[in-house]
Structures are given as structure tokens and as C-alpha cells.
N, C-alpha and C positions, 0 to 999 in steps of 0.2 A: 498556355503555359503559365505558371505557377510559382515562380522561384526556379526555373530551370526544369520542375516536375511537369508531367504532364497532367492535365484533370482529368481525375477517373469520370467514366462514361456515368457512372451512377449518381454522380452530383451538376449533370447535364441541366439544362432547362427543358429538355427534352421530355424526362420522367417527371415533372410536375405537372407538363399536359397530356402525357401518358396515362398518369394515376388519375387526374381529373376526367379526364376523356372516359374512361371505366369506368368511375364511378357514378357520372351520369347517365351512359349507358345503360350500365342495369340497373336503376331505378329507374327511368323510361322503357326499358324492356320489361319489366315487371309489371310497370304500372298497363303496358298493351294487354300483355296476355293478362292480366283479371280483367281486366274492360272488357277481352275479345270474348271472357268462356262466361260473362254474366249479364250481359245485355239483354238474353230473350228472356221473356218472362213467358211462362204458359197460360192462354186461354183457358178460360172455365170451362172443363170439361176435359180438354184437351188430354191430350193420352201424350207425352213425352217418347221421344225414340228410343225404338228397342236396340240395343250395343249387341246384344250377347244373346240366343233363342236359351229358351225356359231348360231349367237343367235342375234334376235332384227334386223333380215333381214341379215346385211351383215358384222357385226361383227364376228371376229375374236378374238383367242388369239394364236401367234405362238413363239415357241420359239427359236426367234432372237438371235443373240451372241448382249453383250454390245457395246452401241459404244467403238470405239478406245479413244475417247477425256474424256471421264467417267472413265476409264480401267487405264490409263495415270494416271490421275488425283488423281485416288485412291492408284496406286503402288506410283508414289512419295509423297502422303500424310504419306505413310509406312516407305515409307525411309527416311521423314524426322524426322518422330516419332523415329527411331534408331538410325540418327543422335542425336537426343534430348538425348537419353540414354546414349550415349558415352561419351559426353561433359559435361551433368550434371548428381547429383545425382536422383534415380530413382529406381534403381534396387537392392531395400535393402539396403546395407551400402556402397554401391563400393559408391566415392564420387565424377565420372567422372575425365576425363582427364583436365577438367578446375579449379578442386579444387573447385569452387562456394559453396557456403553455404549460407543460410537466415541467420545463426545467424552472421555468418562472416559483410556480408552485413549490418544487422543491426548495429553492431560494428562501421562500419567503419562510417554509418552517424551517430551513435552517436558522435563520436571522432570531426565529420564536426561539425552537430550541436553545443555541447560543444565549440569547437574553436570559434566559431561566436558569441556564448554566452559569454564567457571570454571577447572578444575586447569589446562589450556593457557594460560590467561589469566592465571593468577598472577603466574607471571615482570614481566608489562607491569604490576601495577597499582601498584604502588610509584614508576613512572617517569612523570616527566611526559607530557604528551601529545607535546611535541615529539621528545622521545626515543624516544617511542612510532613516531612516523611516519617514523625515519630507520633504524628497526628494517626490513631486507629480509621474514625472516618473519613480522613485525605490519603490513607492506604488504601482502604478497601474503593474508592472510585477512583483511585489512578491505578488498583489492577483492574476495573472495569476496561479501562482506558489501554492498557495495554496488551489485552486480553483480543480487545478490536482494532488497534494500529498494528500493534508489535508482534505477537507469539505464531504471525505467519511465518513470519522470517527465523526470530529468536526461541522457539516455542510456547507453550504455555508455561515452561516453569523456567524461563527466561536462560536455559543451556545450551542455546547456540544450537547448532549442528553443522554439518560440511558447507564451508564457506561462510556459512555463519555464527558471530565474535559470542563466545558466553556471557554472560553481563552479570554471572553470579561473583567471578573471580576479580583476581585484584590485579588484572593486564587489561587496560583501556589505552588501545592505540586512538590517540587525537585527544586522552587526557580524560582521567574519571573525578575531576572536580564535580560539585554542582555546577557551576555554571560550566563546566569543558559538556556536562552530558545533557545541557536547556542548548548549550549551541549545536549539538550534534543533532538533537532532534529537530531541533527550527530548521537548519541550514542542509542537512545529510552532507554526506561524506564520499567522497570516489579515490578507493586507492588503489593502486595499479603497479604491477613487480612485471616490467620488462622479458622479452625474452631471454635469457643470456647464456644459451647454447652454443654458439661460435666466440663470444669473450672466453668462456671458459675450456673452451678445445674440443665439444663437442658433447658423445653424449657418456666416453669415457671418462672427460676431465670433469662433467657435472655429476656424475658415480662418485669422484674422488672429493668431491665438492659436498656434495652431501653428507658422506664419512665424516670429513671434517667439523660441517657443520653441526651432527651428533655428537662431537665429542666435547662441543663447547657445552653441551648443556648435560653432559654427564649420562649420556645413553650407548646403547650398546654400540660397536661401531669398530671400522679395521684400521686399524694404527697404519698400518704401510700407505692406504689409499688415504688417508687421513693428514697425515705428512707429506704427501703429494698436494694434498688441493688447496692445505694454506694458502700457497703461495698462488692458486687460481681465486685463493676467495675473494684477491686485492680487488678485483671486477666488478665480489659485493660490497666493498667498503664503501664507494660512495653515498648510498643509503644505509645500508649497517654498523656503519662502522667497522673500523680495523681491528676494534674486539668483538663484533658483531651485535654490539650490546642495543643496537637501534635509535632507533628516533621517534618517542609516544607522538611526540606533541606533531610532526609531520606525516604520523601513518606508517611507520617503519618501524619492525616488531625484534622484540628482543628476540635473539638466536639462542642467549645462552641461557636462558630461563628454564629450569627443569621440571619445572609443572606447563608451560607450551604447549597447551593442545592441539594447536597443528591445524588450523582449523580445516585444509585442504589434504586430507587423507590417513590421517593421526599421524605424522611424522619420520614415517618407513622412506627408507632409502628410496623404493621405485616414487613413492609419493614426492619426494624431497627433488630426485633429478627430472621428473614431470614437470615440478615448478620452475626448473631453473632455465628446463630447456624452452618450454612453452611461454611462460610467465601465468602471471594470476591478474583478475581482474575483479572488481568487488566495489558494490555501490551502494548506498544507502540513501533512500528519496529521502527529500526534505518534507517535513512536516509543519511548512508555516503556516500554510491553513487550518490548523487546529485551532490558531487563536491562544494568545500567551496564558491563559488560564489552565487550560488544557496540558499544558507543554509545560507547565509548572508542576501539576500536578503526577503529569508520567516521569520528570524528570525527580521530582524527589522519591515515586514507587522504584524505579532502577537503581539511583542511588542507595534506597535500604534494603536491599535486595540483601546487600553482602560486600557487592563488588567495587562501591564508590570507596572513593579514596578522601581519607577525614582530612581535611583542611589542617596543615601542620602550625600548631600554635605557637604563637610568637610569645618567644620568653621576655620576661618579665625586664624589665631597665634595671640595673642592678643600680642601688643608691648607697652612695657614700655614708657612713654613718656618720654622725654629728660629732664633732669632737668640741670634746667639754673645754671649757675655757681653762687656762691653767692657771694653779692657788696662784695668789698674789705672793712674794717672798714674806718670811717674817721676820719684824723690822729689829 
């Protein structure tokens, strides 16, 4: 046992003498039967055994020893198959006399690649992020870059889809700073909306709950059922708030926002009482292993997307003007 799990049968010590056990096997079986069918060699003269009587006039089938140059060819194809086994891994866990491994190897040209990637990356890392994204060649490799993290999730033209947040627009739950969107990608994000089908009376008070909530953000929606669920929606206020206006910076999303895309079913009442009865759940892996160059570089291609949000400029100190000294009287 394991942390309480049990260990799967396939990570046994059992299959590494299992696998080894085979694979000596038939290299030893192999190695019998060519020894067994090429040992005789025929006498001069000797007539070889007949397999099969004469057919089709003067056809024959006898049975000839292999050639020598066949026979050769096949014992060192053997022996170099065991050299194979010695030097690398093969035979269950033993890891060869050469140490090699695939994950090692991978390692090591990640380590290469990275390195190569840092000297290109120099240039940008002294410059802010914003400067970073209005750079045409640190756009075009950080939509490389997001092209292979990102457009699984958010697509290729960074618009989201069901469950997943658009990054063109200007709604960034957990905050669309530069740096709010370097900590999103370094860290990921997990946000989670409760079930809340019994707070709010079931699956008629989450119908009237939803009404309401449409009518915060100026969409179609039934006034009587709507007037009803206010007073359920108190249930949502401790994350929405009691104007429902939300919380970026905790993951809790504006209600009354009329561009809202809904990211879980475009906004429709059965979509809206699904959510309230079920809840939603929504996670975004963290990306620290890309290494802060990397993470710089996708965070300023997102930021110029559209959807970052421009650092609000701090006005200016307003300065008193000088006042001029007053004439002296005249005498």
C-alpha cells in the first residue's frame, strides 16, 4: 500500500522478471533453432533429402542446409540484439551498462533548447511587458507560444469557448493587468460556483433566480419570476455581491455585465438554472515550467490581443504656482 492506494499489479517486481525472463527466452530459442536446422553440412557428392517427390516434370524440394552467408548474417543480427540489451535499457528495469534513458535525453535537449531560448529572449527581458507586446518579433513567438500551451483550451484566435474564458474582451476574472495575466499563467487558477439548488428553493426558485439574474444585465427575461428571485439571489451575494456586480480579483464574475458571454451555455435561462442547481467548476493548469521567459513572452501576446486592461495612469501632482513676490510700496 501506497498512501492508503493499493499498487497496481503492473508496477510489480514481478513484470521486470517477467519481461527479462521473455526476452532471454527467445533470444536462446532462437539462437537453438538456427544451430538445430545448420549444423549438417553435406558430403561431396551427397545427394540431400528429398521433402517433396518430383512435380511439374523436374521439380524438386530437398532439404539443403542454409547457406553459410544467411546463417552468418542471422547469428550476428543475435548478437547484436544482446549487445542492444547490455548497453541499453530492455530487459524490464535493469537500465543498461550505458545508463541512457528517453526521459534523461529529453531533459537534456530541453535544458539545450531552453538555453537557446533564453539568448533570443535577452533582448525582451529588461523591457516591460507592454513594450514587450508592441515588439512585432516578441508577438509573432509568443503566438508561437500560445498556438502550443494555450488555443487547446482558449482556441486558436484566443475566443474561448464553453467553459472556456475569451481573452479577446475586456472581462478578466482574477484581473487582466500585465502582471495579473504573468501570475495567471505561472500559477493557474481554480474557480468553483457551488451547488445552490436547496439555498435557493429548488429548481423553481433557481428558474426565478435566473430571470432575475438576466435582468441585471439588460437581457430578455420575466419580470414576475424576476421579482421573485431578488430576494433568492441574497444566497448569491456572498460571492456576487448584492448588486451582483462580482469579484475580478477573487474569480467571481460580473452578473450585470451586458456583453457576458456566459462562458457555460451562452446565458439562457435552462443554462443559467443548470448552473445554479449543479454549480460550475473550472481550472486552469499552471504553466511554471515554461520558465519566466517564456511566460513573459505569452503574457505580453494575451495582453495585446485586445483584452488586457491598460494600466490606469497616475495623474500628474498638480503644483502650486509661484507667486511673484509683491512690489515693494512707493516711498
Amino acid at each position: 500500500m501506497i498512501a492508503g492506494y493499493a499498487v497496481p499489479d503492473f508496477v510489480s517486481e514481478f513484470w521486470h522478471y517477467y519481461i527479462a525472463a521473455i526476452s532471454i527466452a527467445g533470444i536462446v530459442f532462437s539462437l537453438w533453432v538456427l544451430s538445430s536446422q545448420t549444423t549438417k553440412k553435406l558430403a561431396h557428392g551427397e545427394q540431400a533429402e528429398l521433402m517433396v517427390s518430383t512435380w511439374d516434370g523436374d521439380l524438386q524440394e530437398l532439404n539443403n542446409p542454409l547457406p553459410r552467408w544467411w546463417m552468418w548474417m542471422f547469428y550476428g543480427l543475435t548478437f547484436f540484439g544482446i549487445g542492444y540489451l547490455v548497453l541499453y535499457p530492455g530487459l524490464g528495469k535493469y537500465p543498461g551498462t550505458l545508463g541512457w534513458s528517453s526521459g534523461q535525453e529529453w531533459k537534456d535537449e530541453k535544458t539545450k533548447v531552453d538555453g537557446d531560448f533564453e539568448k533570443i529572449m535577452a533582448p525582451f527581458k529588461s523591457q516591460s511587458l507592454m513594450a514587450v507586446a508592441a515588439d512585432p518579433k516578441a508577438r509573432e513567438m509568443g503566438q508561437h507560444l500560445f498556438m502550443t500551451y494555450c488555443s487547446q483550451c482558449h482556441g486558436s484566435q484566443a475566443q474561448g469557448g464553453k467553459g472556456f474564458p475569451d481573452l479577446t474582451d475586456k472581462l478578466w476574472l482574477f484581473g487582466g493587468t500585465p502582471d495579473d495575466i504573468k501570475t495567471s499563467i505561472a500559477n493557474g487558477h481554480t474557480a468553483e460556483m457551488p451547488p445552490m439548488g436547496d439555498a435557493v428553493g429548488g429548481e423553481a426558485g433557481a428558474k426565478a433566480v435566473a430571470n432575475y439574474v438576466l435582468s441585471l444585465s439588460g437581457k430578455p427575461y420575466d419580470a414576475a419570476l424576476a421579482a421573485a428571485g431578488k430576494d433568492k439571489f441574497a444566497a448569491c451575494a456572498g460571492c456576487h455581491g448584492l448588486d451582483g456586480k462580482g469579484n475580478f480579483a477573487a474569480g467571481f464574475p460580473d452578473l450585470t455585465d451586458e456583453n457576458e458571454r456566459w462562458e457555460f451555455g451562452g446565458g439562457s435561462v435552462a443554462s443559467i438554472v443548470k448552473t445554479v442547481m449543479n454549480g460550475r467548476k473550472g481550472r486552469m493548469p499552471e504553466e511554471s515550467s515554461l520558465g519566466e521567459a517564456k511566460i513573459q513572452l505569452l503574457a505580453a501576446y494575451v495582453w495585446g490581443l485586445g483584452g488586457g486592461l491598460q494600466p490606469v495612469p497616475v495623474a500628474p501632482t498638480a503644483v502650486a504656482p509661484a507667486v511673484a513676490p509683491a512690489a515693494a510700496p512707493a516711498p
